[in-house]
Structures are given as structure tokens and as C-alpha cells.
N, C-alpha and C positions, 0 to 999 in steps of 0.2 A: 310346672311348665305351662307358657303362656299356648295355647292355639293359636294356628294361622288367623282364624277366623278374630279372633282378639284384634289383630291389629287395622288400622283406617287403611280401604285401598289397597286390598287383596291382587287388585289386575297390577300394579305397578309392582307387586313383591314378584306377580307373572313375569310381567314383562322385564325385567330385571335378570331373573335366572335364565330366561330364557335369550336373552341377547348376552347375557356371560357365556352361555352352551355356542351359541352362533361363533365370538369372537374368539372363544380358545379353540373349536373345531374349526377354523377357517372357513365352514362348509358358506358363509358369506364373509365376504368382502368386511372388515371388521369396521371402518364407513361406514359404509351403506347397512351395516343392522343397527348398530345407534342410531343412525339419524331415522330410521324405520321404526327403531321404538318411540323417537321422540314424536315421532308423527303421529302414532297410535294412541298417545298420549294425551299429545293436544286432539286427534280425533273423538275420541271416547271422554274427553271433558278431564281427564284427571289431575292435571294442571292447567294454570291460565300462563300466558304470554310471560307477564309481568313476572310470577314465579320463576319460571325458565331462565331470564336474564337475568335474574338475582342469583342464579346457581353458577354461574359461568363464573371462572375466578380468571377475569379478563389478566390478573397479573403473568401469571403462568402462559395464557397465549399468546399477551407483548412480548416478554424474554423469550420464546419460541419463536416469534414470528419476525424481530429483532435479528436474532443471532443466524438464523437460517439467512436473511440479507447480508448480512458481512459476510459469512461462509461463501455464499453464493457467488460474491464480487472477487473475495483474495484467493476463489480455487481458480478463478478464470486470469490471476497471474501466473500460473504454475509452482506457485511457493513449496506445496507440499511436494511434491513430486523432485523438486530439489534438494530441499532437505533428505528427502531417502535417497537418491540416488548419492548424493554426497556420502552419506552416512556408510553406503556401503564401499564406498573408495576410502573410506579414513579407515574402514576396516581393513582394508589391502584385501579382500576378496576370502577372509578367513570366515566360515559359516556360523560358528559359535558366536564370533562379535559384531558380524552382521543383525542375528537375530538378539542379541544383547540391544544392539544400537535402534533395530526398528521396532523392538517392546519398548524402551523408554521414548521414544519421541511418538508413539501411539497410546502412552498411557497418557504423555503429557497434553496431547492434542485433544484427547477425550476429557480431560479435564477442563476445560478449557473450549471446545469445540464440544455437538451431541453425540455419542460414539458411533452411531451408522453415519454420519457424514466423515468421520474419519477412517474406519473402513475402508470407506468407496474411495477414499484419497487414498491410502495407504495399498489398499487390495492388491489397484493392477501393476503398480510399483515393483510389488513385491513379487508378480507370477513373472516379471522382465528379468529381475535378478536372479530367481532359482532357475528360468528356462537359461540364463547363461551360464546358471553354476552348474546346470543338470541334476539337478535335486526337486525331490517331493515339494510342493509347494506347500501340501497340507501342513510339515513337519513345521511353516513359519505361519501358517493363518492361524493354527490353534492358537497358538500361544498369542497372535495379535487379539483374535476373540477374547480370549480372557483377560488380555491388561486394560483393552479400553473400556471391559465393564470396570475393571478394579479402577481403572483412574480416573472413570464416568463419577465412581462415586465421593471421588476426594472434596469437589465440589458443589455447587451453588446451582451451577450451570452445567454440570457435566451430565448427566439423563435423570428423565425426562422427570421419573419419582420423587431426584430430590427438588425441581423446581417446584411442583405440588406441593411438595412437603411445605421446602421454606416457606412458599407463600398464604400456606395456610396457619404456620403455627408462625409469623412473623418473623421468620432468622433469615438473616444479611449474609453474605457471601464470606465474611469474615467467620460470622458463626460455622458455618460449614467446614472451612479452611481450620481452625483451631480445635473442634472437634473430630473428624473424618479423614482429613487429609493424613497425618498422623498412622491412622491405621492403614490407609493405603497403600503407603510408602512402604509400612513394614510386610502386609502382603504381597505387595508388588516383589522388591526382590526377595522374597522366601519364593513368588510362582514361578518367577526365573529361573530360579536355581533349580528348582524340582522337572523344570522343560529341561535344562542343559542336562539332567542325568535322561529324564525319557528321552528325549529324541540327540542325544551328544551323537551316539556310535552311527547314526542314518547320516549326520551331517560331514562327508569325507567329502574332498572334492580334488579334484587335479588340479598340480600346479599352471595349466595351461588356462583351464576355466577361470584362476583366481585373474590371471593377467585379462582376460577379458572384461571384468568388473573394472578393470583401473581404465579400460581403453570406452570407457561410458562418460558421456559429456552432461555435465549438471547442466550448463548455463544453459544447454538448448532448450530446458527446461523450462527456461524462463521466456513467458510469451509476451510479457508486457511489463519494463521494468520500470515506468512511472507508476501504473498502476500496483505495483508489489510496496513502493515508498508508501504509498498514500495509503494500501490497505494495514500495510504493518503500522503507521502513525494511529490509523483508528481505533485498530483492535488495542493498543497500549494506550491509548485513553481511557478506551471502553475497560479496561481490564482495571485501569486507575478507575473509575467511576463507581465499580463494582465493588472496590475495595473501602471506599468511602463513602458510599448510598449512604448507609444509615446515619451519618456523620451531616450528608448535603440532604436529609430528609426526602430522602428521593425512593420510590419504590424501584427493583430488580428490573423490572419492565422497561421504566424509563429510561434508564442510562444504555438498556441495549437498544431503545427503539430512537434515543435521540443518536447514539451510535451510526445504528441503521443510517438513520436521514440526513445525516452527515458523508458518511460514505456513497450513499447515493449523488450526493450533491456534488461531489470532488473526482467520485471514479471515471465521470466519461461513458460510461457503462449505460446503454438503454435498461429503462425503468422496466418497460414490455417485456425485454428479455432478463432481466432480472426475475419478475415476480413469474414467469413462466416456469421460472425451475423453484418456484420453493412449492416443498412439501403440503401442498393446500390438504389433501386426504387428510394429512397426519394435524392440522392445526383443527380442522373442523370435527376428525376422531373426538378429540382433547372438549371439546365442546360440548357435542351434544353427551358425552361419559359425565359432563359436570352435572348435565340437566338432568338426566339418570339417577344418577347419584342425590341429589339434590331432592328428587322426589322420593325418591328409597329412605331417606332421611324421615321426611313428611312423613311414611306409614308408623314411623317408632319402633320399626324392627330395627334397628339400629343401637337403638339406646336400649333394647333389649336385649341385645349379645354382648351391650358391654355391662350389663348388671349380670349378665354370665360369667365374663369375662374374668372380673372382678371378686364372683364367689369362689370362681373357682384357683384364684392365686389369691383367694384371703387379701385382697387390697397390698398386696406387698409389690415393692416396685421393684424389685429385682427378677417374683417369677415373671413379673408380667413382664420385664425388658428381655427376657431369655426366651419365655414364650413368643414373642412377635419377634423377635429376631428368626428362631430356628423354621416359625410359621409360615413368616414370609420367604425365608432363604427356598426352602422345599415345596409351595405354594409357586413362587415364582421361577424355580426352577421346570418345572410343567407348562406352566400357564403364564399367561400375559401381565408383566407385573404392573403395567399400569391402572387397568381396571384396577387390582388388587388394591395398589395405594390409593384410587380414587375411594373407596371404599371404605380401608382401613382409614385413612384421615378422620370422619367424623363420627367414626367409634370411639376413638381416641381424645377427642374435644369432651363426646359424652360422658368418657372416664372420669375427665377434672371437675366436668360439672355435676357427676352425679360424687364423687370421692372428695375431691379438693385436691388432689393429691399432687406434686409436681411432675408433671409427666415431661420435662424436656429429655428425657432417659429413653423414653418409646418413641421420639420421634427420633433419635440415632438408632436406634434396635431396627426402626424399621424401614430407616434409607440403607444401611447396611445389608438387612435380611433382603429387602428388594433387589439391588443392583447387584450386588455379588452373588445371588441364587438367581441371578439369569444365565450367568455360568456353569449351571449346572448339567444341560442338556440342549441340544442344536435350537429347538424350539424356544428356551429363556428367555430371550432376549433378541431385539430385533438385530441387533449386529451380527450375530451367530447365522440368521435366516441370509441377512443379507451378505454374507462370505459365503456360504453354504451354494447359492444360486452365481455368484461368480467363478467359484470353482465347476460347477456343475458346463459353465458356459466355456470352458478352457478344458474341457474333458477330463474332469479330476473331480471322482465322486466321494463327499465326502458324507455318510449316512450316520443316521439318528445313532445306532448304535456303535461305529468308531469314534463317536466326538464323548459320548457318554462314559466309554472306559475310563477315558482321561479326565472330561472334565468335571464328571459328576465327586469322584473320591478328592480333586483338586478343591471343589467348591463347597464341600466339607469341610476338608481341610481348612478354610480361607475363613469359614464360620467359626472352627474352632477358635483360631486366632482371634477376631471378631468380639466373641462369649468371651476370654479373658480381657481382653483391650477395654470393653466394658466394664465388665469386672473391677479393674483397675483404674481406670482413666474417668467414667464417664458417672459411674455409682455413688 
């Protein structure tokens, strides 16, 4: 066993574990301790400048910083909030098809959309329709938490892990879609099914309540119906672009950021109030975790947990896609799985460079084990946190311990399925 002291840059392996402890305790702002260590960093000489912005994988911040402007523009038509209030009148006000109808069109959005921006679209929708069925709202936000991590992970662009991912092992949106989507689908309605038996006998509602759902108006929903044309034209570009990048030699970035600046150009929409609502914390997070990361690289503790890694599944690629699978699922069901994957990525590099071995098998194990083990516990995943604080603001408390009953043996569940899907499909 190597010693700490063995490796170059002992205060960077510090500072490292130590702003892991900051971002999974919350006890700071998980911002402001990355960019604190990167400060200590460059303070104390341990990297130079030039280091720092070779670590940053600018792809993964374009397609973030991209997709969060189209978001930004087509929620200020009212689209989404249309589509669920419709959804719930095509239901006729029945609870079971209601929540049928806003699991699929919340897995699909997350696919497709980041899943805490679908959420926050989907949320207050959904606490208008149960305050008129007079039902738990809880019994419809679990089961939303949990489709839009599962249909976060079918793609390219669905959270945040697999952008990282893609963009560091080179897979195209298609790649994603052909390997992933697949498994989603089939966990997706197995999770459904498994909510309609938990929460079926809580969801009774009077026939009076149902007729109130029919007497709810979609079109008011709609605040601006040039701008709905024009944002739904982009995103069906943008979604064709994505599908052909690899084809137009176009990096992931590009086709959402030429998106962007297109819809900018056509929405009408002030620029100022645009970039006011995008997620600046969450893009400059993504940042300085590369620079982090990127120096943790530099000490070779890295490349020393995968010559662990490695002895100890005997170089075989099936322990090692089970191990990073079930690592990650349980790993990220705790803790923050972004850190996680910034981390796991150039372990996983070092694998093939220190093996040879094909490792496109561990970068499914471990967009898989990522996004679907954020389901495992309120904490997982940021969509989870952010339903948790919506409920809380509408007097409906939903605690670490009620979402864990269910989601923690669900999110098992979802891995077992997963472990064979591999098995089968991806081995």
C-alpha cells in the first residue's frame, strides 16, 4: 500500500477531501467551497492559471449553459404548465391517470430538459391539481422525483453526470439514446407500476372534485403564443442537431449553444432578463469541480485507486461494471453525485491506460449507477431537494426518512434491473 506521503501534493489530496466533506454536509454553500479551494490553490502556488483552464471541460458548461437559455425562454410561454394541466383534463379527473399522465410527460421532459428545471415546471402544476382533487400532494411528487432522475438518465442531456460523462469519453447523444434510453424505459413503467400499487388505495377522490379538474382552463396557460411557435421551432432543431452532431462534426456544446443564440435572436425576450435567471452558481459549481478534480489527477492518487481498482476485480470487465454501477448507485444515493462522477471519470481513463482494456461498459455502469442512486434518498439528487423545499413552502412536509421508505428499496430495485440490462444488453 502506497502512503499518503508517496504521492506529489499532499495539500491538494487536503483540500480535495476536505471541500468533498463541505459539499456533501451543506455546512457551505457547495459554490463557494469549490471556488475556496480553488482559491487556496492558486494561493499556496499548487497549480498555475494555465493548469486550471486546461481542466475545465468547457464542453459540458456550453451544453449547460446552452440548454438552461432555451429552458429559460420556452418556460416564459407557459408550455409546460399546459401540457399538465391538459394532461390532467384528458384524464377526466381520475388520480391514477392523472399521475400515469404527469410521470410520463416528467420523464420525458427530463430527458430532454435538466430534471430540477422540470420539477420546478412540473411542481407547482401539480400541488393546483391535488389542492382541487384534495389529495396528498406528496402521493404525486414522489413518484415525479423518481421518473425525472430515471428519464434524466436515458440521455445525453438529461443530468448533469451524463453530460460529463459523454463529454469526456466522446459519446454523441445518439450513443446515449441507443445504450440507456432502453433501460429507462423499462424502469420507467416497472416504477409506475410499483407507485400505482403504493400509493393506488390513498388516491380516491369525489366525483365533484373530478368535475372540477375539467372546469380548469389550459389556454390561460399560455402567456405568449408567438413566443411558444418560435421556442418549440428551436428546441426541434436543437433536438435534430443533437441527433446528428456526430454526423455535422459538431461538438454537444455547439448545437445547444448555437440553439441558444438563435432563440435569443427570434424570442423578443430581453437578453438581461434572460441570463438573470440562469443557474450562474450551478455553471461556475461545474467549474471550479473540473479545476479540483484536474489537480487531484496531478497528485496520482488517482491512477492509484485504479491500479486498485483493477487488482482487485482481477482486470475483468464485468466485476468492474457491477462494481461502479452498485458504487455509484449507493455512493450517490447519499452524497452528491456530481462531485462523484467528476472524479470517477479520470479513474476510469486511467483504467484503459494503465489495462487497455475496453472500458465503454464502465462509462454505462456509471451514468446508470449515478442518476438512478440519486433516487435513493431526499438528499440524491438535486430534484429530490428541490420538491422537498416546494413542499415544505405549501405546508406539506416531506422528511429524509418518509421519502427513504420508498425510494431507497425502489432505487434498488431500479439497479437490480440495471445489473441485468448490462448483463445482457451492454457486456
Amino acid at each position: 500500500m502506497i502512503a499518503l506521503g508517496s504521492f506529489e501534493n499532499v495539500e491538494i489530496i487536503f483540500l480535495f477531501i476536505l471541500t468533498y466533506c463541505f459539499i456533501v454536509t451543506e455546512k457551505i454553500n457547495r459554490t463557494v467551497a469549490a471556488f475556496l479551494s480553488v482559491a487556496l490553490m492558486f494561493m499556496l502556488k499548487l497549480i498555475d492559471f494555465e493548469y486550471a483552464i486546461e481542466s475545465i471541460d468547457f464542453n459540458t458548461i456550453g451544453l449547460l449553459l446552452g440548454m438552461m437559455i432555451i429552458v429559460v425562454i420556452t418556460k416564459k410561454s407557459g408550455f409546460f404548465q399546459y401540457i399538465a394541466i391538459k394532461a390532467a383534463k384528458i384524464s377526466r379527473g381520475e388520480p391514477l391517470k392523472i399521475l400515469f399522465i404527469l410521470c410520463i410527460i416528467t420523464a420525458v421532459c427530463s430527458a430532454f430538459l435538466d430534471n430540477v428545471t422540470t420539477v420546478l415546471l412540473i411542481a407547482p402544476v401539480t400541488l393546483v391539481i391535488t389542492d382541487v382533487l384534495s389529495l396528498n400532494p406528496i402521493s404525486f411528487l414522489i413518484p415525479e422525483i423518481f421518473v425525472s432522475n430515471v428519464g434524466g438518465t436515458a440521455t445525453l442531456i438529461g443530468d448533469p453526470p451524463n453530460i460529463m460523462i459523454g463529454s469526456a469519453a466522446a459519446l454523441g447523444f445518439v450513443d446515449f439514446l441507443k445504450n440507456l434510453s432502453p433501460a429507462a424505459f423499462i424502469i420507467l413503467f416497472v416504477t409506475i407500476f410499483v407507485f400505482k400499487i403504493i400509493y393506488g388505495k390513498q388516491l380516491q377522490v369525489s366525483e365533484k372534485n373530478k368535475i372540477k379538474i375539467l372546469d380548469l382552463d389550459e389556454r390561460k396557460a399560455i402567456k405568449d403564443k408567438t413566443l411558444l411557435i418560435k421556442s418549440l421551432t428551436v428546441i426541434a432543431l436543437t433536438m435534430l442537431g443533437f441527433l446528428l452532431h456526430q454526423n455535422l462534426e459538431l461538438e454537444s456544446s455547439m448545437i445547444a449553444l448555437i440553439g441558444a443564440a438563435f432563440m435569443l435572436l427570434i424570442s423578443g425576450v430581453n437578453p438581461e432578463e434572460v441570463f438573470r435567471e440562469i443557474e450562474w452558481p450551478t455553471i461556475f459549481f461545474f467549474a471550479f469541480l473540473f479545476i479540483i478534480v484536474g489537480a487531484l489527477e496531478k497528485t496520482g492518487v488517482l491512477q492509484f485507486f485504479a491500479y486498485a481498482l483493477l487488482s482487485l476485480t482481477n482486470n475483468n470487465i464485468l466485476f468492474l461494471s457491477i462494481f461502479i454501477l452498485w458504487g455509484g448507485a449507493l455512493f450517490s444515493a447519499f452524497l452528491d453525485n456530481i462531485p462523484f462522477v467528476a472524479t470517477m471519470i479520470p479513474l476510469i481513463q486511467n483504467i484503459h491506460t494503465i489495462s487497455g482494456i475496453n472500458i465503454s461498459p464502465l462509462w454505462w455502469a456509471l451514468a446508470l449507477g449515478a442518476c438512478l442512486g440519486g433516487n435513493g434518498t431526499l438528499v440524491g439528487a438535486s430534484a429530490n431537494v428541490v420538491v422537498a423545499g416546494i413542499l415544505e413552502k405549501h405546508q406539506h412536509k416531506l422528511s429524509f426518512m418518509d421519502y427513504f421508505k420508498t425510494g431507497f428499496p425502489l432505487m434498488i430495485m431500479t439497479i437490480i434491473i440495471s445489473t441485468i440490462y448490462i448483463l445482457i444488453f451492454i457486456l
